[in-house]
MIMARLUM-281233 format. One record per residue (C-alpha): x, y, z. Coordinates in steps of 0.05 Angstrom, whole numbers, plus 5000, padded with zeros to 4 digits. Example, Ala and Ser with C-alpha at 12.3 -4.5 7.8 and 13.67 -1.06 7.14 Angstrom:
residues 2
524649105156527349795143
end
This chain:
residues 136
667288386486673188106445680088186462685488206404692888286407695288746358702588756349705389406320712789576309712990336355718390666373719191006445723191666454729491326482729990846413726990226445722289716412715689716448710789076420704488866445699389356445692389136469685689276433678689206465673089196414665989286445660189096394653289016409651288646348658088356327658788866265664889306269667589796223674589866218677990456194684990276200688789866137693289546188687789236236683589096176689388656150690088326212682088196224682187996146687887536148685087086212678287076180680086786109685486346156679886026200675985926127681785586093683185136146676384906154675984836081681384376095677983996140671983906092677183676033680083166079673082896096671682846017677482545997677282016051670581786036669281186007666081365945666880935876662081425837667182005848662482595872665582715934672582915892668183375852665683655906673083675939675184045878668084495867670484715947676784855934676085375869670885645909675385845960680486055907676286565877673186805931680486925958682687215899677087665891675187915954681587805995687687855970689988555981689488426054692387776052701487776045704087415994707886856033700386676063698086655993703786215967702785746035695585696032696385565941701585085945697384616007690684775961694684415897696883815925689483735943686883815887691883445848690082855893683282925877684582945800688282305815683181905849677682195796682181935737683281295777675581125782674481395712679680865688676280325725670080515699672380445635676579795632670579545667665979685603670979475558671478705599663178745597663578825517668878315500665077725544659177735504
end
């Protein structure tokens, strides 16, 4: 049995704000269908969350390997569009657009500092072949 805490701007009779309404979900083999676009926004929102944060977690781990071949930025940046387009295709009518910009702007300086460190190597690599070919 899950709990979730649903928070729903109602009005009472008498004008005040009442917040906090609690949800029980009982499932039996964790598949639940959900009817309402509100809830599904919610349940939506904290699944692609808990995805893009481990994502981030994963991009970290790439780009603070030690790697002088550069396949672990590729992979950093293969993740990362990944993500994108599943988000953008699946997801993003459920997701706001502030979460969108957040989640876009933290996804770019990733992947620009991935670009950097593959255009870093690739330089490397390549003033290293031109030192070979002038020393014979």
């Amino acid at each position: 049995m899950n709990n979730y805490l649903v928070i729903e701007k109602s009005y009472t009779y008498n004008g005040d704000l009442t917040l906090g309404k609690e949800l029980t979900i009982k499932s039996h083999n964790n598949k639940v269908a959900i009817y309402n676009n509100y809830l599904q926004k919610v349940f939506i929102s904290n699944k692609v969350y808990k995805k893009y944060l481990n994502l981030l977690k994963l991009v970290n781990f790439y780009l603070n390997s030690d790697d002088d071949t550069g396949t672990a930025y590729h992979e950093a940046l293969n993740e990362i569009e990944r993500f994108r387009q599943l988000v953008k295709n699946k997801y993003r009518a459920y997701l706001l657009d502030k979460t969108l910009k957040e989640m876009s702007l933290e996804l770019q300086k990733k992947i620009h500092e991935a670009k950097r460190r593959v255009f870093y190597l690739e330089a490397k690599e390549y003033n290293y072949q031109n030192e070979n070919r002038r020393s014979k």
